[in-house]
N, C-alpha and C positions, 0 to 999 in steps of 0.2 A: 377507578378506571373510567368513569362517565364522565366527571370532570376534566381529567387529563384529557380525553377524547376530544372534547368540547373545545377546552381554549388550548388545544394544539403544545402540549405542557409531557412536562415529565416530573413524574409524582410517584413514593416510595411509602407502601402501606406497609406502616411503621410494627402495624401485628404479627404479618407474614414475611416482611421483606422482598416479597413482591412489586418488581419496578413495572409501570406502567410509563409507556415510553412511547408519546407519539408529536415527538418535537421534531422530526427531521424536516427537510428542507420539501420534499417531495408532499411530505402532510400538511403542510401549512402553508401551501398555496390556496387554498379557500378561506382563510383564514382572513378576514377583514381587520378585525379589534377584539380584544379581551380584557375585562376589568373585573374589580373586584370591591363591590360599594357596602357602606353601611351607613344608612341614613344621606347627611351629607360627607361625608367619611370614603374617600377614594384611596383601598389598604394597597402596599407593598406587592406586587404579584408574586415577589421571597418568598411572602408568608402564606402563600395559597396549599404550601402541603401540608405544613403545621394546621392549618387552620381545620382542614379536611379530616387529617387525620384526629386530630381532637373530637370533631363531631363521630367518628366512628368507635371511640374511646369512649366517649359518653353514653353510645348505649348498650345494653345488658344482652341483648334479646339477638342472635342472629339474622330474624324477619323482619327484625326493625328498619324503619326507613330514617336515613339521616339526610333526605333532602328531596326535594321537591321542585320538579322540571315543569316552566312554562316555556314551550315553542310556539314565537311569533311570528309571522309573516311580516315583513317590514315592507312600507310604500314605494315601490322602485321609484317614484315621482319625486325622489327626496336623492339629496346628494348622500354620498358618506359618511357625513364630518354630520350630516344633519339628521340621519338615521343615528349615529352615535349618540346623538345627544338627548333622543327621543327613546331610546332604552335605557339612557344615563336618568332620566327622570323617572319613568315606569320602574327601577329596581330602587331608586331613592324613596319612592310612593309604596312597594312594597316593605324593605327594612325600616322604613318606619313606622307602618301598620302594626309588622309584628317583630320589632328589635331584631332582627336576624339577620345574616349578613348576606347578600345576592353576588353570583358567582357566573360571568356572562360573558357571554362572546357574539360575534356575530360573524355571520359564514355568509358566503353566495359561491357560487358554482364556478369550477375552475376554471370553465370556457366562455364564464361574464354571460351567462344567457339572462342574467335578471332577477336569479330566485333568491333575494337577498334576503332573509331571516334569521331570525336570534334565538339561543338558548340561555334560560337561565334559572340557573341552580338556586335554589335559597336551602339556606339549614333547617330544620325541623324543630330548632331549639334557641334560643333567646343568647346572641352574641354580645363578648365582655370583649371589645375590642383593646382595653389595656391587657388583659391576658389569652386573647386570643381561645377563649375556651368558651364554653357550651352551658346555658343553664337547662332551664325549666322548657316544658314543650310550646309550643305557638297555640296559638287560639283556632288555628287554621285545622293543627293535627286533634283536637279534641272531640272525644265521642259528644253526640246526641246530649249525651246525659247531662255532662258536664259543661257542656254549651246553654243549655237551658237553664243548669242550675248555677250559673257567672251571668245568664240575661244577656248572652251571647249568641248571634248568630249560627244556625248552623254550619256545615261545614259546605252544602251546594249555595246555600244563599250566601255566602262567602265568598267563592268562586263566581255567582255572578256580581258581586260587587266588583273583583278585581277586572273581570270582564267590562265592568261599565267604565272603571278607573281610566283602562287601558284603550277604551272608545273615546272618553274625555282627553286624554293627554295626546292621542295620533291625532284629534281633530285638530286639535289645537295646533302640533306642529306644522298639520297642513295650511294652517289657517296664516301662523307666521312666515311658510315660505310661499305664501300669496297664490296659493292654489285653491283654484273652488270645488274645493273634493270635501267628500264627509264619509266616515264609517260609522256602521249600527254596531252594537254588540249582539244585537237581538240575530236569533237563528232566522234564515232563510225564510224557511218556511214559517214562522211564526208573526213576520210581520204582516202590517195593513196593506191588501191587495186594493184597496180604495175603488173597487168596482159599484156601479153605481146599477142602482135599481131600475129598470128599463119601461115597465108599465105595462099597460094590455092595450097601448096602441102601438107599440112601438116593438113589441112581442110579434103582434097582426102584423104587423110589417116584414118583419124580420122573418117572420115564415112564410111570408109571401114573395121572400128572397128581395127586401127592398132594404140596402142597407140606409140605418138609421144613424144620427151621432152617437146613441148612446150604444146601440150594440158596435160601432167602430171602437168606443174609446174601451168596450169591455173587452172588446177584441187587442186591443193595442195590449192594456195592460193584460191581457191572460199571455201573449207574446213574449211581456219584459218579465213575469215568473216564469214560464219555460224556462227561456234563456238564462233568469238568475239562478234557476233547479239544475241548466246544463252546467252554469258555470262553480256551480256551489260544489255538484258529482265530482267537475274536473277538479277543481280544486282539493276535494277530499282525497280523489284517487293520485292526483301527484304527490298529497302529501304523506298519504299512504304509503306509495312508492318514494317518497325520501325517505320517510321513516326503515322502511325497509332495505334500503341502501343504507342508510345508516348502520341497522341492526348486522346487517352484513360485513359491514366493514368492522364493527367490532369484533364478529365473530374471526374475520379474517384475522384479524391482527389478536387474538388471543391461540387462536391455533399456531402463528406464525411463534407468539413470544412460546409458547411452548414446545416448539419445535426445535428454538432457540435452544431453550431450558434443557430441552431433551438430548439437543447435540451437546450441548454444555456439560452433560453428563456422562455423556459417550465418552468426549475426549477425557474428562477427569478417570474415567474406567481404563479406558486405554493404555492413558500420562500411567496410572497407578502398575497396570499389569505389566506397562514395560518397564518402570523404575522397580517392580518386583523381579521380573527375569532380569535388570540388568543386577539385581542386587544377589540373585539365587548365583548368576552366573561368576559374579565377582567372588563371591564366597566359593564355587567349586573351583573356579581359578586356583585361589589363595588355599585350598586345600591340598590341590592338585603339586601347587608348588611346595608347601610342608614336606607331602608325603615326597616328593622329588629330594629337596633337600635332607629329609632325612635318610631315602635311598640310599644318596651321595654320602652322605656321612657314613654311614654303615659300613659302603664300599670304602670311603677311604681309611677309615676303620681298620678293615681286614686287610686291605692293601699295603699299610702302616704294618700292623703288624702282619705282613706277610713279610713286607721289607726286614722288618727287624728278628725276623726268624731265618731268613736268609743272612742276615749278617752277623749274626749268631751263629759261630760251629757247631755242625751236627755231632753225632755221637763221637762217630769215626772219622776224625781230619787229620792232615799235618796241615803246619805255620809255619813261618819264617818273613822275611822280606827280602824280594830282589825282583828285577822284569823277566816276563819268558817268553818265549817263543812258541805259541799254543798251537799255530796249525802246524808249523812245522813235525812239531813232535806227536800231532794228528797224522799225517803222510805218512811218520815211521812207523805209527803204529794201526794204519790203514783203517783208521778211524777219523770222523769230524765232528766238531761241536755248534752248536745252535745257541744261538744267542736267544736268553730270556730278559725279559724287560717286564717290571713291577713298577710304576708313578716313573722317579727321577732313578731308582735301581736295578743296576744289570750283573747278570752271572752267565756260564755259560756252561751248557750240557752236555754230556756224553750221546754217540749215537741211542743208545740202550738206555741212558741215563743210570749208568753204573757209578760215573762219579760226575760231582758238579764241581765248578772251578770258580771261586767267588775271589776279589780283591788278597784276603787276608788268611783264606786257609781253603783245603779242598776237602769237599766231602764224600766219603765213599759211602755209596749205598749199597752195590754190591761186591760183595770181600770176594773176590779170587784172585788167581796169581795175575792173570792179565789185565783184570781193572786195576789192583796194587799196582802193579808196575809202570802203567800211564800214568796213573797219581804220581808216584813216585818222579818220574820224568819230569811231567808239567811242575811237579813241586820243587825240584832243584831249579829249574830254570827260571822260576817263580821269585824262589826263597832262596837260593844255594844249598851249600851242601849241609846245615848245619837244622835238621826237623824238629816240630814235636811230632810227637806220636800220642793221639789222644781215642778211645774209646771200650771195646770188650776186649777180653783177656785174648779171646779168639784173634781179633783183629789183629791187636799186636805181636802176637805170635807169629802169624801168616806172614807181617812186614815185613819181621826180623828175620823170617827166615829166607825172604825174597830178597833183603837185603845181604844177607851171609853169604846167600848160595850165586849171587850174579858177582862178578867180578866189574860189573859196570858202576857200581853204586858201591867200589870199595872205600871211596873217598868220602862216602857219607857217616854224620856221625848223631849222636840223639843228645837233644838237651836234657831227657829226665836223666838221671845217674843209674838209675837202674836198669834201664831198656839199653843205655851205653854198656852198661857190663854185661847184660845178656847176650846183645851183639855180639861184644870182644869173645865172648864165651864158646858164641855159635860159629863165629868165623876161625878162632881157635881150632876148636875139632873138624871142622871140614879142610883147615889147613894141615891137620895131622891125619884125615883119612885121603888126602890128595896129595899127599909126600910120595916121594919117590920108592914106587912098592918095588920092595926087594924081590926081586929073580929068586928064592930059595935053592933053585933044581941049581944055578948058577953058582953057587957059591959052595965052595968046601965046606966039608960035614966040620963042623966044631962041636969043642968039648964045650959044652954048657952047664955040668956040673956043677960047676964052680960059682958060676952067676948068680949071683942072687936073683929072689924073687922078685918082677917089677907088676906090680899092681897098675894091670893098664884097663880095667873097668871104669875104673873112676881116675881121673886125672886130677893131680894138687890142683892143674892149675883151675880144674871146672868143678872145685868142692861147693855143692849148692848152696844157699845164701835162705836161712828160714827165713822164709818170710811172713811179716808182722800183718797183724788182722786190718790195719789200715790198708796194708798192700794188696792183702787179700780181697778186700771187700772193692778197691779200685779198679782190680782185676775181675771181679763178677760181670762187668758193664754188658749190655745186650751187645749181639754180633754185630758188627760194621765198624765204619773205620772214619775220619778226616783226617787230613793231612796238612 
């Protein structure tokens, strides 16, 4: 993250895949220059994540440190191009003290007020710039111990050597852009105040309120330490407060990318709950429609076979084929029928629903003489005069005799052969009990002696007809009738 900060970069820590992202256009307006050196070796900025992440891949320890920040104040008295070139040496002077590779940039303030300084990162560990990877640790990072026992510097007397480096090499560039400036590395307060020793005549004076040369010149200089003690404060506490603008702005932009991260997660929870309700919903759809479909089916099912029970003759029907005249013969017999309707099939009902009247035959539900005889109606005018007669022995009995006894229906005759001879049979005797009854009182007494016996119980012509267990058992059928 410190790096990417730094030179204004976006860099992907290759451990956590965590993006550190501070290349936008708005962040790198303070951005001067950023390089990446090793020795005299100026790398690819490409390879500035590889490289980084390599140094974090090398070490074991999560406290470990894999790099090492010097922040310099650069001489505003120096152009651009001439400040670049005065940190291009200072990071050349350090990689090649300790092989490692320096990672820098140089910043000044967005509003150009002058505060032009540099950071720069070095690795902690000895760079193989053919493989971009990480060895052994610096002479820099070594304990005490190990410093003494290599006859190596410790690791403050180190620090002020880089310190003196880094006084040599700025004098220096002042020296080539023809400036007569100089920097100390020496602290403040540590250098020669060159106050000079005043005497005990010049003491007598001085407290005699007689200013002397030498108490002016110790006066001068106790003036230019003030001043350099005021300027040294200011300068720790601005740099203080960069630093702390700094530290803030990283804090900023690490709450921000997690805030990022966080809505990043919102919406994937969201994206998830709603692709799950749109999936519970698709599913109750798609169930909703099964169980519809199979409703449907069920009903046309029954409706199916309701149709084909309807066009199926009931117990009790007669058949035939011809057209009829349905309300008509309604009016005569001060009855009307209602039209039923099943999918694509129609029949048509009695008020009572004593009999139904389908295409092909009519069905009597209820057997009396006045449902028979509307069947009967509707069925010549239907069929003609020519029935079957199909259901219980009741049934057919009750037709035949509705048939015998109306003189309206003498014209009708039956296709089974046997219910024609019961007919013939029944119309017969009621032909013979509707003859012409003799007056007796009318007529002169005769000798009848002489007459033979006439057997008028049983008539030749109505000798009953055994009938066979087939007949019988045809004849069993439940009451009702179709026509």
């Amino acid at each position: 993250a410190k790096i990417a900060y730094n030179c204004r970069d976006k860099i992907t820590d290759m451990r956590t895949g965590e993006i550190h992202k501070y290349n936008s256009a708005k962040m790198s307006k303070d951005l001067v220059h950023s390089e990446i050196t090793h020795k005299d070796l100026t790398l690819d900025k490409k390879e500035r994540s590889e490289i980084w992440n390599n140094a974090e891949l090398a070490e074991n320890r999560k406290d470990s440190r894999t790099a090492r920040e010097y922040v310099i104040a650069l001489p505003k008295e120096l152009s651009t191009e001439q400040n670049i070139e005065l940190v291009r040496e200072f990071a050349k002077e350090l990689t090649s003290k300790y092989n490692n590779v320096a990672d820098w940039a140089i910043h000044n303030e967005k509003d150009g007020n002058g505060n032009i300084h540099a950071h720069i990162l070095t690795t902690t560990r000895e760079f193989n710039p053919e493989t971009l990877t990480l060895g052994e640790r610096t002479a820099i990072e070594w304990n005490n111990t190990k410093c003494q026992k290599n006859n190596v510097p410790v690791t403050q007397e180190q620090i002020k050597e880089i310190r003196k480096s880094w006084e040599t090499i700025q004098n220096k560039h002042l020296e080539m852009a023809g400036l007569d400036l100089a920097v100390s590395c020496e602290r403040k307060e540590d250098r020669d105040t060159v106050r000079k020793h005043l005497g005990k005549e010049a003491v007598a004076l001085e407290r005699q309120g007689v200013e002397t040369d030498l108490g002016n010149h110790n006066r001068t200089i106790d003036m230019i330490i003030q001043l350099d003690r005021q300027i040294y404060n200011d300068g720790n506490h601005l740099a203080i407060e960069h630093a702390e603008l700094e530290r803030l702005e990283l804090q900023k932009q690490d709450i921000e990318r997690q805030q990022r991260i966080d809505e990043q997660l919102k919406q994937q929870q969201e994206s998830a709950r709603q692709h799950e309700l749109m999936r519970l919903e698709l599913l109750r759809q798609e169930q909703l429609k099964q169980a519809e479909e199979k409703v449907l089916a069920e009903l046309k099912t029954k409706e199916q076979e309701t149709i084909e029970r309807l066009k199926t003759p009931a117990d009790n029907f007669i058949t035939a084929s011809s057209r009829y005249q349905l309300f008509d013969i309604a009016r005569e017999h001060k009855e009307f029928f209602t039209k039923q309707t099943i999918g694509d099939y129609e029949y048509w009902t009695s008020r009572n629903g004593d009999i139904d009247v389908h295409k092909t035959h009519i069905n009597v539900n209820n057997v009396s003489d006045e449902s028979i005889k509307l069947a009967l109606d509707v069925a010549v005018s239907q069929f003609g005069n020519k029935l079957n007669l199909n259901g219980s022995d009741d049934f057919i009995k009750a037709t035949i005799g509705v048939l015998a006894n109306d003189l309206r229906y003498a014209d009708i005759s039956l296709a089974n052969p046997e219910h024609q001879e019961v007919l013939e049979s029944r119309r017969l005797d009621i032909e013979i009990d509707n003859a012409v009854d003799l007056d007796l009182d009318s007529i002169p007494d005769l000798d009848l002696s002489n007459v033979p016996d006439l057997d008028l119980d049983e008539p030749k012509h109505q000798k009953k007809q055994e009938k066979t267990p087939e007949v019988e058992k045809e004849q069993s059928r439940d009451w009702g009738m179709s026509l």
